[in-house]
MARVOMI-414258 format. One line per 5 residues: number of its first residue (from 1); for each residue x, y, z of N, C-alpha, C. Coordinates in pm, whole numbers, plus 50000, padded with zeros to 5 digits. Atoms other than C-alpha are relative to their C-alpha. Layout:
N
NUM	X,Y,Z,X,Y,Z,X,Y,Z; ...
This chain:
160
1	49903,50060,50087,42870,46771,07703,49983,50050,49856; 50055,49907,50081,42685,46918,07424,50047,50087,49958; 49957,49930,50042,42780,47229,07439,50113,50028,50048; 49823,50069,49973,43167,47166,07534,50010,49996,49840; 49985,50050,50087,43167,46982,07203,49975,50182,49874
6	50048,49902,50110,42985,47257,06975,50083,50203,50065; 49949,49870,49941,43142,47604,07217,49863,50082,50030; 50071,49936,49973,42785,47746,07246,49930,49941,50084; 50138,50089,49924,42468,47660,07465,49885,49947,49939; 50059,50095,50037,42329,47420,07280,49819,49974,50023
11	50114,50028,49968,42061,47282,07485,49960,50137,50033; 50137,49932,49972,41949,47613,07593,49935,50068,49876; 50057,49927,50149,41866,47738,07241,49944,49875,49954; 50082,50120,49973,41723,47401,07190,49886,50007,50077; 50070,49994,49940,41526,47451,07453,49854,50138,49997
16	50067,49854,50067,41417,47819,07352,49946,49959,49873; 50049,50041,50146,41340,47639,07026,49815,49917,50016; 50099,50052,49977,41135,47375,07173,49878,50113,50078; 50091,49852,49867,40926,47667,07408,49936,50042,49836; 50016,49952,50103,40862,47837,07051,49866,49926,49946
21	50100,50093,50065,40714,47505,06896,49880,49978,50066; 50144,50045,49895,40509,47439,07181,49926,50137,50028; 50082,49856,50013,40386,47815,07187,49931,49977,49892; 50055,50050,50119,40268,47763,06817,49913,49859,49961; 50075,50118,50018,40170,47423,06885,49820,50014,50043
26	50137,49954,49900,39894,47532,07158,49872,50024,49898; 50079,49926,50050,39706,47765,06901,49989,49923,49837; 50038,50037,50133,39779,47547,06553,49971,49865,50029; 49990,50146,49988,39811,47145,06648,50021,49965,50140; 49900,50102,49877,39833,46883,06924,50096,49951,49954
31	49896,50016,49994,40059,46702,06750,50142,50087,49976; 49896,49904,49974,40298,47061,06727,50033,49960,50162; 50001,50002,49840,40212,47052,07088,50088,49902,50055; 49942,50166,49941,40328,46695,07193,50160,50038,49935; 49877,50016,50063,40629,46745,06946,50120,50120,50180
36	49964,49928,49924,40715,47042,07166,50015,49978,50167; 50002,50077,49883,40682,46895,07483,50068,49875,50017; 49912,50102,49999,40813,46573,07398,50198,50075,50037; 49860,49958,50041,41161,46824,07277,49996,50041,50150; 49974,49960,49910,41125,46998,07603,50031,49920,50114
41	50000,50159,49897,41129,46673,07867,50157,49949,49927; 49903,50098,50062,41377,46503,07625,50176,50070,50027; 49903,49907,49992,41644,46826,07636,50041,49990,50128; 49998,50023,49884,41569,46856,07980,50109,49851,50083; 49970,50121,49926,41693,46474,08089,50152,49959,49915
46	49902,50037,50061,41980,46508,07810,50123,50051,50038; 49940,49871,49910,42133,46794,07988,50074,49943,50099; 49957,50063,49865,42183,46588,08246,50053,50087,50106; 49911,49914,49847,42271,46846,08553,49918,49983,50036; 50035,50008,49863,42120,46673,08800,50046,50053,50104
51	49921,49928,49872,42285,46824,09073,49927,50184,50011; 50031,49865,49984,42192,47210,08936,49858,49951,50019; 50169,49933,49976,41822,47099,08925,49972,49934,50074; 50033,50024,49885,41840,46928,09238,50007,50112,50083; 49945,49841,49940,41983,47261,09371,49864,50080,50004
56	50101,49900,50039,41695,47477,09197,49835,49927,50054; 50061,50054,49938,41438,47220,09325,49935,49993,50100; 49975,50002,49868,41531,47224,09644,49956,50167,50057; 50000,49903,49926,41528,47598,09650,49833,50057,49992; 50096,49942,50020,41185,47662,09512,49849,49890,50036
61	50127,50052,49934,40854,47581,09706,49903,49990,49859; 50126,50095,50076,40646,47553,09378,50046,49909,49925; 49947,50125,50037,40901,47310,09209,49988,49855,50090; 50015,50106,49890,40856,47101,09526,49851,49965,49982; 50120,50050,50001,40507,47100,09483,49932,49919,49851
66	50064,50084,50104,40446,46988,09140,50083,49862,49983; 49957,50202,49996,40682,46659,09243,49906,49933,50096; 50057,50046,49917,40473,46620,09501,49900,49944,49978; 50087,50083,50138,40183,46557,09246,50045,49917,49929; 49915,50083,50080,40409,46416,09041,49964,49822,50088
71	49964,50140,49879,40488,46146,09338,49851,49970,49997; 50164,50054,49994,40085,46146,09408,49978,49945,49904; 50037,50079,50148,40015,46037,09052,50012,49892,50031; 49953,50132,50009,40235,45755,09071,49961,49930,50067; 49990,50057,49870,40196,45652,09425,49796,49945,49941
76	50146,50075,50034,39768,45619,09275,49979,49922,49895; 49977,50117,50060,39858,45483,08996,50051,49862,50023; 49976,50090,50015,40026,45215,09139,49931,49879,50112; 50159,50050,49864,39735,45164,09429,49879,49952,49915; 50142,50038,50106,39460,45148,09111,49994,49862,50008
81	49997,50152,50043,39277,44820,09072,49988,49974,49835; 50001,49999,50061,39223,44945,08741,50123,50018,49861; 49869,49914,50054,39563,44941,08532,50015,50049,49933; 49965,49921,50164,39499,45065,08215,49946,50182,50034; 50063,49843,50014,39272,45368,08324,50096,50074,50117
86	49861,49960,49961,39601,45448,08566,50085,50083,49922; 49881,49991,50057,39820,45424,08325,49976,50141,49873; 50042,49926,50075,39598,45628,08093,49987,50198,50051; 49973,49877,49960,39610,45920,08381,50111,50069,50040; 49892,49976,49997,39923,45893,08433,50059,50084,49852
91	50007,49934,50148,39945,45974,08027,49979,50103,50019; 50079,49900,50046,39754,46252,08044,50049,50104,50103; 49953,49948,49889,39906,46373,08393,50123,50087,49913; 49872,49963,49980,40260,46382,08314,50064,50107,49895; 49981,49852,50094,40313,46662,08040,49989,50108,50071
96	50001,49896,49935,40165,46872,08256,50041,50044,50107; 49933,49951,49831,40377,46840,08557,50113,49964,49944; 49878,50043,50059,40668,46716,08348,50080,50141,49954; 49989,49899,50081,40713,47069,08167,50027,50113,50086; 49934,49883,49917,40703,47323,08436,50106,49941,50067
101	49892,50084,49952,40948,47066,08617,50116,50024,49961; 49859,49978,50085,41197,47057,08326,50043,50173,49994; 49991,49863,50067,41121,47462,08243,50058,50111,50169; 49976,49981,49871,41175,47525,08632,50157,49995,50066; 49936,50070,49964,41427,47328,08693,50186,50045,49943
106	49850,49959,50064,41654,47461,08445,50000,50127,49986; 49956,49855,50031,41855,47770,08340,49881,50107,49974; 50158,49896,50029,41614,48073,08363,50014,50044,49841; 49972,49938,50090,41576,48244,08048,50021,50137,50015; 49970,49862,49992,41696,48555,07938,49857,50075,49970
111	50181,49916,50027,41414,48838,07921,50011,50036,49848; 50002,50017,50173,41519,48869,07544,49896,49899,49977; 50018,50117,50045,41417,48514,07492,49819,49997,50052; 50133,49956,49955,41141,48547,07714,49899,50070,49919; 50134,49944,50081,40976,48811,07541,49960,49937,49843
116	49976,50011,50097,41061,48685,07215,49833,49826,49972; 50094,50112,50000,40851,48324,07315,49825,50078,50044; 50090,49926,49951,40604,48553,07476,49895,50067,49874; 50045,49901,50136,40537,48759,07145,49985,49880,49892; 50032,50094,50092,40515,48436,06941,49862,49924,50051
121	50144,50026,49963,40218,48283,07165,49928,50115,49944; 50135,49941,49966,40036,48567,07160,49951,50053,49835; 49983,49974,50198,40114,48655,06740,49920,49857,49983; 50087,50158,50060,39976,48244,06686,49874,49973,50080; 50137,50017,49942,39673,48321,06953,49935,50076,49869
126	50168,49900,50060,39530,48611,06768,49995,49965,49845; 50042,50077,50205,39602,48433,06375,49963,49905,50033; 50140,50116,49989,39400,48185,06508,49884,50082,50036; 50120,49933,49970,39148,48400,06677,49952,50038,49840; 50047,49962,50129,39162,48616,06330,49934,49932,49908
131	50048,50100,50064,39137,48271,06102,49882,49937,50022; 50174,50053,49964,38844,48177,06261,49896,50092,50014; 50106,49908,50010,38671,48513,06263,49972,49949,49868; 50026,49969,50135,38723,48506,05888,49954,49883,49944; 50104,50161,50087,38591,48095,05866,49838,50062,50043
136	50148,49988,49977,38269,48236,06038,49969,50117,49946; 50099,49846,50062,38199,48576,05869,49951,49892,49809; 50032,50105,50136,38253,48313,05490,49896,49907,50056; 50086,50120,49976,38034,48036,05660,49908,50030,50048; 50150,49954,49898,37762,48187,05873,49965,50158,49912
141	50063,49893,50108,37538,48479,05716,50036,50157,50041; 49935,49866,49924,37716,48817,05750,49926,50106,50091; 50068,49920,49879,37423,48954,05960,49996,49935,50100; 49955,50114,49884,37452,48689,06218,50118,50066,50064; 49821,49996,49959,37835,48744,06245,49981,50174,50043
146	50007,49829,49930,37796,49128,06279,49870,50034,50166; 50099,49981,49857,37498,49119,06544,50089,49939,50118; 49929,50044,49848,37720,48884,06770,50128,50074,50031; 49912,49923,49962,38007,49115,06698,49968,50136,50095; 50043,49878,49919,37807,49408,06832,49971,50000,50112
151	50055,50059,49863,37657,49207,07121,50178,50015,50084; 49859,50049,49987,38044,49106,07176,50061,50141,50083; 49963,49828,49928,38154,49485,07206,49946,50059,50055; 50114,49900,49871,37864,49659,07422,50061,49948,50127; 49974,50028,49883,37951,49399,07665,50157,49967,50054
156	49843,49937,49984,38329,49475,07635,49989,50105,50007; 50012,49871,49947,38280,49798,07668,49943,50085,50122; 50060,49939,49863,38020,49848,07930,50116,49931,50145; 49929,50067,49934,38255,49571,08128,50172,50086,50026; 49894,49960,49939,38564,49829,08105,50003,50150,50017
Protein backbone atom coordinates (compact mmCIF):
# COMPACT_ATOMS: atom_id res chain seq x y z
CA UNK A 1 0.00 0.00 0.00
CA UNK A 2 3.08 1.89 0.59
CA UNK A 3 4.42 1.90 -2.38
CA UNK A 4 1.04 2.37 -4.53
CA UNK A 5 0.80 5.58 -2.53
CA UNK A 6 4.55 6.94 -3.02
CA UNK A 7 5.03 5.01 -7.07
CA UNK A 8 8.35 3.42 -5.94
CA UNK A 9 9.33 0.32 -3.69
CA UNK A 10 9.27 1.72 -0.67
CA UNK A 11 9.62 -1.05 1.68
CA UNK A 12 12.24 -2.64 -0.30
CA UNK A 13 14.69 0.30 -0.06
CA UNK A 14 13.61 0.49 3.48
CA UNK A 15 14.53 -2.69 3.85
CA UNK A 16 18.00 -2.33 1.97
CA UNK A 17 18.32 0.57 4.41
CA UNK A 18 17.57 -1.37 7.42
CA UNK A 19 20.25 -4.45 6.11
CA UNK A 20 22.86 -1.43 5.90
CA UNK A 21 22.17 -0.30 9.62
CA UNK A 22 22.31 -3.63 10.89
CA UNK A 23 25.61 -4.33 8.83
CA UNK A 24 27.18 -1.24 10.66
CA UNK A 25 25.43 -2.02 13.70
CA UNK A 26 27.26 -5.59 14.12
CA UNK A 27 30.85 -3.97 14.04
CA UNK A 28 29.93 -0.33 15.86
CA UNK A 29 26.80 -0.87 18.50
CA UNK A 30 24.11 -3.23 19.82
CA UNK A 31 21.87 -0.72 20.08
CA UNK A 32 22.63 0.11 15.91
CA UNK A 33 22.10 -3.56 15.85
CA UNK A 34 18.65 -3.94 17.60
CA UNK A 35 17.62 -0.61 15.78
CA UNK A 36 18.32 -2.55 12.60
CA UNK A 37 16.65 -5.55 13.32
CA UNK A 38 13.87 -4.11 15.08
CA UNK A 39 13.46 -1.93 11.20
CA UNK A 40 13.89 -5.21 9.52
CA UNK A 41 10.94 -7.48 11.45
CA UNK A 42 8.83 -4.26 11.60
CA UNK A 43 9.07 -3.63 7.47
CA UNK A 44 8.76 -7.13 7.08
CA UNK A 45 5.07 -7.50 8.96
CA UNK A 46 4.13 -3.92 7.41
CA UNK A 47 4.42 -5.23 3.96
CA UNK A 48 1.95 -7.35 4.71
CA UNK A 49 2.13 -10.07 1.65
CA UNK A 50 1.31 -12.81 3.44
CA UNK A 51 0.35 -14.89 0.76
CA UNK A 52 3.94 -14.15 -1.30
CA UNK A 53 5.81 -15.25 1.89
CA UNK A 54 3.64 -18.03 2.48
CA UNK A 55 4.44 -18.98 -1.18
CA UNK A 56 8.37 -18.46 -0.65
CA UNK A 57 8.09 -20.39 2.66
CA UNK A 58 6.52 -23.06 1.45
CA UNK A 59 8.99 -23.35 -1.35
CA UNK A 60 12.19 -23.28 0.60
CA UNK A 61 13.38 -26.18 2.94
CA UNK A 62 15.62 -23.81 5.08
CA UNK A 63 12.74 -21.21 5.60
CA UNK A 64 10.75 -24.21 6.87
CA UNK A 65 13.29 -25.01 9.16
CA UNK A 66 14.00 -21.95 11.03
CA UNK A 67 9.89 -21.91 11.82
CA UNK A 68 10.32 -25.02 12.96
CA UNK A 69 12.67 -23.60 15.74
CA UNK A 70 10.79 -20.81 15.75
CA UNK A 71 7.58 -23.17 16.73
CA UNK A 72 10.18 -25.21 19.14
CA UNK A 73 10.99 -22.06 21.07
CA UNK A 74 7.56 -21.31 21.76
CA UNK A 75 6.11 -24.70 22.13
CA UNK A 76 9.30 -24.75 25.36
CA UNK A 77 8.61 -21.75 26.33
CA UNK A 78 5.26 -22.36 27.01
CA UNK A 79 6.08 -26.04 28.70
CA UNK A 80 8.83 -24.00 31.15
CA UNK A 81 8.06 -24.08 34.85
CA UNK A 82 10.23 -21.24 34.87
CA UNK A 83 8.47 -18.10 33.14
CA UNK A 84 10.66 -15.43 33.19
CA UNK A 85 13.90 -17.41 32.16
CA UNK A 86 11.44 -18.59 29.02
CA UNK A 87 10.47 -15.56 28.26
CA UNK A 88 14.04 -14.27 28.56
CA UNK A 89 15.02 -17.09 25.76
CA UNK A 90 12.51 -16.49 23.89
CA UNK A 91 14.09 -12.65 23.89
CA UNK A 92 17.20 -13.64 22.98
CA UNK A 93 15.91 -16.45 20.46
CA UNK A 94 13.75 -14.50 18.30
CA UNK A 95 16.03 -11.91 16.37
CA UNK A 96 17.79 -14.57 15.33
CA UNK A 97 15.22 -16.63 13.66
CA UNK A 98 13.00 -13.60 13.14
CA UNK A 99 15.55 -11.95 10.55
CA UNK A 100 16.49 -14.65 8.19
CA UNK A 101 12.57 -15.36 8.24
CA UNK A 102 11.64 -11.77 7.27
CA UNK A 103 15.08 -11.49 4.86
CA UNK A 104 13.97 -14.99 3.33
CA UNK A 105 10.74 -14.58 3.10
CA UNK A 106 10.77 -11.54 1.13
CA UNK A 107 11.72 -10.05 -2.28
CA UNK A 108 15.32 -11.27 -3.07
CA UNK A 109 17.63 -8.55 -3.53
CA UNK A 110 19.17 -7.29 -6.43
CA UNK A 111 23.03 -8.26 -6.73
CA UNK A 112 23.62 -4.39 -6.93
CA UNK A 113 22.16 -4.04 -3.52
CA UNK A 114 23.63 -7.09 -2.43
CA UNK A 115 27.02 -6.19 -3.05
CA UNK A 116 26.56 -2.78 -2.04
CA UNK A 117 25.35 -4.22 1.82
CA UNK A 118 28.10 -6.72 1.36
CA UNK A 119 30.89 -3.97 0.85
CA UNK A 120 29.52 -1.94 3.80
CA UNK A 121 29.92 -4.98 6.41
CA UNK A 122 33.06 -5.72 5.44
CA UNK A 123 34.34 -1.57 5.07
CA UNK A 124 32.76 -1.30 9.13
CA UNK A 125 34.57 -4.89 9.96
CA UNK A 126 38.02 -3.81 9.03
CA UNK A 127 37.51 0.22 10.65
CA UNK A 128 36.89 -1.58 13.55
CA UNK A 129 39.56 -4.16 13.21
CA UNK A 130 41.90 -0.98 12.14
CA UNK A 131 40.48 1.26 15.32
CA UNK A 132 41.43 -1.17 17.58
CA UNK A 133 44.82 -1.99 16.15
CA UNK A 134 45.53 1.71 16.57
CA UNK A 135 43.81 1.70 20.53
CA UNK A 136 46.46 -1.11 21.19
CA UNK A 137 49.68 0.04 19.39
CA UNK A 138 48.70 3.93 21.74
CA UNK A 139 47.90 1.75 24.89
CA UNK A 140 50.15 -1.28 25.08
CA UNK A 141 54.08 -0.75 24.59
CA UNK A 142 54.97 -0.65 20.86
CA UNK A 143 57.27 -3.71 21.29
CA UNK A 144 54.57 -5.87 22.62
CA UNK A 145 52.20 -4.83 19.73
CA UNK A 146 54.89 -5.51 17.03
CA UNK A 147 56.11 -9.01 18.49
CA UNK A 148 52.36 -10.23 18.43
CA UNK A 149 52.10 -8.70 15.01
CA UNK A 150 55.02 -10.81 13.83
CA UNK A 151 53.89 -13.93 15.75
CA UNK A 152 50.37 -13.05 13.96
CA UNK A 153 52.01 -13.17 10.36
CA UNK A 154 54.52 -16.29 10.48
CA UNK A 155 51.50 -18.12 11.44
CA UNK A 156 49.46 -16.58 8.53
CA UNK A 157 51.83 -17.24 6.35
CA UNK A 158 53.18 -20.62 7.13
CA UNK A 159 49.15 -21.50 7.35
CA UNK A 160 48.77 -20.38 3.51
Amino acid sequence: MFDQWLKIPAHYYLRITALIILAVGVSVSNVLMSIGAIWIISNWLIEAKFSDYKSRILRSPELLLILCFLAWTMLSAAWSDDFWFAFKDVRIKLPLLAIPLALGSGKPLEKMYFHLFFLCLLGWCFTRVYTTMLHLIFMINHKIFVRCLVLFLKFVLQRW
